[in-house]
N, C-alpha and C positions, 0 to 999 in steps of 0.2 A: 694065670698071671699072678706075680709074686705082690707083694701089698706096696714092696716099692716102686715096684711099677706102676703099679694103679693110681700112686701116686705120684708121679712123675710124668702119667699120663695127662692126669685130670690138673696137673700146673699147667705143662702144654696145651691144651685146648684151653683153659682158662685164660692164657697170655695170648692165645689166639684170637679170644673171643674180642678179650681186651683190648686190642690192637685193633681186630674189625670194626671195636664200637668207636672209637679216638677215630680210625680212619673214615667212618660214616657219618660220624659228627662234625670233625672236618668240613668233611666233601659238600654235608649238609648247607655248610654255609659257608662253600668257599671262598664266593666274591668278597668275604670281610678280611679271612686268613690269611689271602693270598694280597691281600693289598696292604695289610699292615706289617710295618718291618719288625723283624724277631728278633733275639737275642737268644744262642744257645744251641740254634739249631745247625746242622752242618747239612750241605750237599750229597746227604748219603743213602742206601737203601734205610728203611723204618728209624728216619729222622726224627720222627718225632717221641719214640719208645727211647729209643739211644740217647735225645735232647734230654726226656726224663729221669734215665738211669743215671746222667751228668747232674743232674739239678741237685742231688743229695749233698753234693759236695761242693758248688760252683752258683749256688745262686747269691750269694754276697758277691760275686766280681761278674756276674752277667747284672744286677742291678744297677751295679755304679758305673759299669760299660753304658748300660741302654740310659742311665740318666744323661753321663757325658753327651753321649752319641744324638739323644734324642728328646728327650723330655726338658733340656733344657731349651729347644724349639719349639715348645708347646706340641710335641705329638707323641701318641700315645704307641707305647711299644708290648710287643708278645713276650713271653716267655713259658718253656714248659715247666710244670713243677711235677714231682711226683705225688704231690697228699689234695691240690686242686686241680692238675689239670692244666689245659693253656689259661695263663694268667695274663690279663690286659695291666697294666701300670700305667695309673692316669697322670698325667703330669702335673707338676706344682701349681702351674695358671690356670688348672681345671678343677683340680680339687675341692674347694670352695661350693664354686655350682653343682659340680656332681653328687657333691655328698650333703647339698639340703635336699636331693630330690625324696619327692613322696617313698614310703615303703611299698605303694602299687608298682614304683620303678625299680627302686633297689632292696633288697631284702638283709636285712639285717638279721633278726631273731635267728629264721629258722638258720642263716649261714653261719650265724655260730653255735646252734645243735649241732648242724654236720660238724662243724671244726672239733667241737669236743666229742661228737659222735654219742651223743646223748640216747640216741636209740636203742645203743649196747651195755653204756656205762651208768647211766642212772636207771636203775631196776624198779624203783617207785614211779610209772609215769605217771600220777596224780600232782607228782612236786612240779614234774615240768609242764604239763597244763594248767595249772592253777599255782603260779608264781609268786608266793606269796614271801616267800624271802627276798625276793625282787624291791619289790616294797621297802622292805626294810632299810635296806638302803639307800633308795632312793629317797625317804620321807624320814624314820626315826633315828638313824644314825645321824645324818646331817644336821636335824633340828638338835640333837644333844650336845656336839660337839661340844658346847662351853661347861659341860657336865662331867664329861670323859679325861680329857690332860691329866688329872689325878690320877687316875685311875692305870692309863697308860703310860704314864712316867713310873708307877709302882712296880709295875710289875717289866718294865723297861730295868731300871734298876736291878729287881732279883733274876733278871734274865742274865745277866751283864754278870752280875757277882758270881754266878751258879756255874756261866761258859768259858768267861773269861776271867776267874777267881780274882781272891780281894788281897795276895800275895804281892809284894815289892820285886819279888824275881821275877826277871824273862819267862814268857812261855810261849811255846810257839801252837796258836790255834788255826784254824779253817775257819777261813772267812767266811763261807758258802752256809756249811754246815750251823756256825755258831749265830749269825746273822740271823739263819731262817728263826731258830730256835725261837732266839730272844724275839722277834717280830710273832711268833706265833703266842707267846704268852702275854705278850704288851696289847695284839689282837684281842684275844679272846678272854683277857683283862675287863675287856668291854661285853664280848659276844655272850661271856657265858660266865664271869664273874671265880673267885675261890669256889673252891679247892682242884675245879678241872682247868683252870689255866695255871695251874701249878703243879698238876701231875702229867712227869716225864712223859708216861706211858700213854695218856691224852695226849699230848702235844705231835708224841712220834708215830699215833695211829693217823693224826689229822695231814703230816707229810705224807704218810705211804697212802692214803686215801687221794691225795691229789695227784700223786706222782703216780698212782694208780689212774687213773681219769687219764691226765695228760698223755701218759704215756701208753695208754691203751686206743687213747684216739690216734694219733699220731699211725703207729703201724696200721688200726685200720685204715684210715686216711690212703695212706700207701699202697692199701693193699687194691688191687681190681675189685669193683664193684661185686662182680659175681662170687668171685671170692670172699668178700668181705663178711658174710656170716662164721665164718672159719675162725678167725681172729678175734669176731665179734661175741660170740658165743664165751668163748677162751675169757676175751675183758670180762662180759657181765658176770662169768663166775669168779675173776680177779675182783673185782671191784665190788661185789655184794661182798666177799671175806672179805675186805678189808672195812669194809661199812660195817660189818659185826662187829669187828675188830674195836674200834669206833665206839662206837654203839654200845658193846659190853660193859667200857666203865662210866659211860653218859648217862645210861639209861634209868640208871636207881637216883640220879639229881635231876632227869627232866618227867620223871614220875613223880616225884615229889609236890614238883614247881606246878606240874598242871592239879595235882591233887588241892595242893594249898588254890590257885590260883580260883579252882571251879566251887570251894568252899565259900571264898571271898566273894561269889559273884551271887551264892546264895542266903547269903548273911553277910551283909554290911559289916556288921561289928564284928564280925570275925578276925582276934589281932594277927593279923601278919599284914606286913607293907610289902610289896611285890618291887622286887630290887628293878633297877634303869636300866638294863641290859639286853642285849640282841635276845637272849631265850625268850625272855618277857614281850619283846617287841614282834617276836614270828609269835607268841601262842597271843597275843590278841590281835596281828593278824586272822589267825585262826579262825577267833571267837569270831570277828567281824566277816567275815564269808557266809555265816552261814549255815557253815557244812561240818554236821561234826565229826566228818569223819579224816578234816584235816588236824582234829586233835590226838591223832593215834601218836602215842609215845615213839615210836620209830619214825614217821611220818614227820614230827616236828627235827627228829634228831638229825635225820636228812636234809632239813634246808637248813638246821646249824653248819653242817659237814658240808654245803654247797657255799654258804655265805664265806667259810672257809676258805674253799678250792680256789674261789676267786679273788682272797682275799692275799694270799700268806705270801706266794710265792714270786710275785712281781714286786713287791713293798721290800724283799728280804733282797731279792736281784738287785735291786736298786742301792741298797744299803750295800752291797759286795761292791759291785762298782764303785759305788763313793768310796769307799775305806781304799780301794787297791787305787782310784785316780788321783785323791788324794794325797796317800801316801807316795806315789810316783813323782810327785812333784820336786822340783831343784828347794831344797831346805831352806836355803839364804834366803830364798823368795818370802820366806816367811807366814804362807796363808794359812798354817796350824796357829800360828800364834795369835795372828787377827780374829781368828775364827772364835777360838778359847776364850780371848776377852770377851768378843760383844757376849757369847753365852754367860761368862760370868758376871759381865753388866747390869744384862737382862735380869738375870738368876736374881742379883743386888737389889736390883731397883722393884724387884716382885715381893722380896721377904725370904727368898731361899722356897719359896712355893712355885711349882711351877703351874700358871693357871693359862687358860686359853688367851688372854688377853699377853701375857708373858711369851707364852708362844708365837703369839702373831708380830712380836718386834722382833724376833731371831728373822733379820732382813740379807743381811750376808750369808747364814746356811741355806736361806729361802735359795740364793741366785746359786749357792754350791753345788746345792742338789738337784736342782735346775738344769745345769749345767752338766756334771753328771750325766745326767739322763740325755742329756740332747749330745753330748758326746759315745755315750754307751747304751744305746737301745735297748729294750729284750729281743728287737727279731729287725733286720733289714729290713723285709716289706710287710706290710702289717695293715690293718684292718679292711678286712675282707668284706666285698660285697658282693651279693649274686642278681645277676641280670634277670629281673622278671616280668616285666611287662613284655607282650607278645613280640610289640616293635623293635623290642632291642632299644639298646642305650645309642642317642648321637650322640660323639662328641665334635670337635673340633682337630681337623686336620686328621679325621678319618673318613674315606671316603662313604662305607657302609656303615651302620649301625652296629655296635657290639651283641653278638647273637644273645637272646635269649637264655636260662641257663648257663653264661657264662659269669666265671669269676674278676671280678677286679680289685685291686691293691694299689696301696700307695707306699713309695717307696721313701720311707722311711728316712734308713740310715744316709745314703745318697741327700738329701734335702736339708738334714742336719749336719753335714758334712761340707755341703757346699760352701767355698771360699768365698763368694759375692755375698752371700748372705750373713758368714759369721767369719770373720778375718782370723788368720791360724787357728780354724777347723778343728785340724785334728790336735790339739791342741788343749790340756785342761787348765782353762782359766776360769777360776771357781768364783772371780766376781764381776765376770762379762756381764751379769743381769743386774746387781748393782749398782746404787748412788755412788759415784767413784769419790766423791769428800766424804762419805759414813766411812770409806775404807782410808782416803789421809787421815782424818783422824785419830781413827785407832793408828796406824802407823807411829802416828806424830805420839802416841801417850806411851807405846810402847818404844819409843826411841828408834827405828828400824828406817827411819829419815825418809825423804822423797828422793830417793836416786832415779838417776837416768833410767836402771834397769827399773825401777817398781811404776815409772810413765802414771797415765795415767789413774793411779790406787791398783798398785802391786803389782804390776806386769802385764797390765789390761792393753789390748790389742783396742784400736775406732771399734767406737759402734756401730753394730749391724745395722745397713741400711741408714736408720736416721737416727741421730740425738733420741728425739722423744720415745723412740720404740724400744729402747734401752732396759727399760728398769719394768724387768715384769716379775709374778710373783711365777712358783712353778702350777698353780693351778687356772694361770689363765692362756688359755689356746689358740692359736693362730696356725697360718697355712707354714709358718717353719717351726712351728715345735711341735709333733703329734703324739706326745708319749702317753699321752691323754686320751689321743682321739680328736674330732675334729668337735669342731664350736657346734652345741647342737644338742636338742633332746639325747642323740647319742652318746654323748661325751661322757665319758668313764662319771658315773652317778658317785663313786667311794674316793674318789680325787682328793679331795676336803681333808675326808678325818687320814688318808696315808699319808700325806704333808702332815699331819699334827704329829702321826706315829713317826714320820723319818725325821722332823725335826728333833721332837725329844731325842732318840735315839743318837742321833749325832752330838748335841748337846752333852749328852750322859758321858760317852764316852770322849770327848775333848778335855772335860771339867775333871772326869776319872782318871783315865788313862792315858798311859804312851807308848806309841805303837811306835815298831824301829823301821823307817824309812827302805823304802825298795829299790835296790838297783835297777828293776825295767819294768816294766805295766805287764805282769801274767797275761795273756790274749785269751781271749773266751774261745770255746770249741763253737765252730760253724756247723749247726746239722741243718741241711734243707736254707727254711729262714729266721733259724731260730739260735740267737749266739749263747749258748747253754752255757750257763754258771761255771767257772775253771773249780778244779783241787786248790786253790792257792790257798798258802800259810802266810801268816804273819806273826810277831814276835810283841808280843804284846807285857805290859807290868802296869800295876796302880800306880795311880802319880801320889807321891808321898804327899805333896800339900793339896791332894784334892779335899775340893771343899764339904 
């Protein structure tokens, strides 16, 4: 038998296999399957392989089908996916309770190993046993935040100058591209301080190292179980090269830093001050474990490169959306120029210093980006749980209990989208979440008047729901904005300091530059559930009177 055979053989029985384990798992529990309605599936021979092969391309419009259809009934609907499986999506008036239940019910941790497939893609398991970058964010980043704005306005700044040059002509850059950039040096401003948050070559090992991960999970995800060492094997040798990659120019400033660090701990008076920075914050995690052998110079530089992965590429996603929804907007409306001022109010009334307390009145970018996000997701259905207690999950208006081992999702983009809750939806109105007098005013200072068409401060649609629910900041969470996650130990821990990073960010570039308006909103590529960042360009120049 020829090798392509062998291998054409060994797909087939693997897709065999795969198909008998979906259909024995099924069958296993079918009283719950067969009673809860689906989305995706057809009346055909292996429904459910065929449902899957659909999913790659069709789960944004089976989400907003099963929401219309069902979840706005309060009942919970199936759908197949190819990277989890049959996917339960719980409804918006369940959400709440289902996602305070205990981790004996729902599992969190490990179902975001699987999702990243951490099994294959991080080669160190010490870092993922012993979490100690975990920490970090959750405790020393946040407690610093009134320490860092400096620091991420600087290097925000030379991100900006370096992608998007300090020339008076047009130039046409990639939002996607130039966005991450500047977000990974404004990041790592903080994470790891000069001269690796300002070398290229750092910044573009720290993408392919994520985009390494991600996208290594992702196909294994896809791939059948049995298969999945195949691809898995393929990532860990992707993903340790790109972690040397990494690693090669990190390694002589985090040898350094532990050198000084373990001199300082044997002699007081030893002059060095240990900089306020994520390195500093994982190597006395470190020390505090216990264990020295969380101090191995590669060992630390991997949960740099993980604080990273989690950090860069959603903050940078976000910031592409803003600029492209933004910029899509009708001109006359004027919300570049409202926006401009309060930043250079704020900017006024600080000393031209941008300090955390300066950061926290930018109240109109706060609702922009807000907004933003609750108009352009990273993914339709999004934060994954897996069914663990024996009993299975009840909910509400399902007759059985969700099996065991099964996945569930809440469906995102659908709930953000919905007209009852946010009046023209699809719709970017950048100051739905604002004081609508903080935005007459500006109005009123810049002459742009109260017309019919700017209603309530600039073309604001009633507010969601009630009056008082109106004016939120973007890191506080409720059952219709999840971009965060829900209310809860769980809730995205690095919230905080990515609001400090997108607000500078925005800031910089309104008070710098001018970007030339868009004939239509670039649409994001749909993979699976995931609306992956577009190519889009924009045309960009320094504003002559920036300040």
């Amino acid at each position: 038998m020829q090798p392509s055979e062998q291998a054409l053989t060994l797909l087939t029985v693997a897709l065999l296999l795969y198909v008998v384990k979906n259909v024995c798992f099924l069958k296993q529990h079918a009283a719950f399957w067969d009673s809860q309605p689906n989305i995706g599936l057809r009346n055909q021979w292996l429904a459910w392989l065929r449902g899957t092969l659909r999913s790659c391309t069709h789960i944004q419009k089976w989400a907003q089908e099963g929401y219309d259809k069902y979840s706005t009934d309060d009942v919970p609907f199936v759908i197949p996916t190819m990277d989890r499986g049959p996917l339960v999506i719980i409804p918006p008036a369940q959400i709440k309770k289902v996602y305070a239940l205990t981790d004996t019910v729902l599992d969190v941790h490990n179902t975001q190993d699987e999702n990243l497939q951490l099994e294959w893609t991080v080669w160190d398991k010490d870092v993922i046993e012993e979490r100690l970058h975990v920490n970090v964010i959750h405790n020393q980043l946040n407690r610093n935040l009134v320490h860092v704005s400096g620091k991420i306005y600087q290097e925000i700044e030379f991100g900006f100058n370096r992608m998007w040059g300090t020339g008076s002509q047009w130039k046409e850059v990639k939002v996607w591209d130039t966005a991450l950039k500047i977000i990974a040096g404004a990041a790592n401003g903080v994470f790891c301080g000069k001269p690796l948050c300002r070398n290229p070559k750092f910044l573009d090992a720290l993408r392919d190292h994520a985009m390494g991960i991600f996208g290594s999970a992702l196909v294994i995800g896809c791939t059948p179980r049995l298969l999945q060492p195949i691809p898995g094997i393929i990532a860990a040798h992707v993903c340790e090269y790109l972690f040397q990659k990494a690693a090669k120019i990190a390694l002589p400033f985090i040898e350094e830093r532990l050198a000084n660090t373990a001199k300082l701990k044997a002699n007081h008076k030893y002059e060095w001050s240990p900089p306020n920075d994520g390195l500093q914050w994982i190597i006395d995690e470190c020390y505090g474990s216990s264990r020295p052998s969380q101090l191995d110079p590669k060992r630390v530089c991997h949960r740099l490169l993980l604080i990273n992965d989690v950090s860069l590429h959603t903050t940078a996603f976000t910031m592409q959306d803003f600029i492209l929804n933004l910029f899509s907007t009708d001109p006359s409306l004027g919300y570049v120029e409202i926006l401009r001022e309060e930043c250079a109010t704020v900017l006024g009334e600080a000393g031209g210093v941008w300090t955390r307390n300066a950061v926290e009145k930018l109240k109109l970018v706060d609702s922009a980006i807000r907004e933003s996000m609750r108009l352009s997701p990273v993914g339709t259905i999004m934060l994954p749980r897996k069914v663990k207690h024996t009993g299975g999950l009840p909910l509400r208006n399902a007759k059985y209990p969700v099996p065991v081992g099964t996945d569930i999702s809440v469906p995102i983009q659908p709930i953000h989208h919905d007209e009852s809750i946010y009046p023209e939806a699809r719709r970017y109105l950048p100051f739905r979440f604002a004081e609508p007098e903080a935005v007459l005013r500006i109005r009123g200072r810049l002459g742009l008047g109260d017309t019919e068409k700017s209603g309530r401060g600039a073309g604001e649609p009633p507010a969601p729901k009630q009056e008082e629910a109106r004016v939120k900041s973007t890191v506080m969470l409720d059952e219709d904005f999840l971009s965060f996650g829900v209310s809860g130990k769980h809730a995205c821990p690095g919230r905080f300091f990515a609001l400090v990073e997108m607000k500078l960010f925005v800031a910089h570039l309104l008070l710098n530059y001018e970007v030339e308006y868009l004939q239509e909103r670039p649409a994001p590529v749909n993979i699976i559930w995931l609306n992956h960042p577009s190519n889009a360009t924009v045309r960009v120049r320094k504003r002559i009177t920036a300040p």
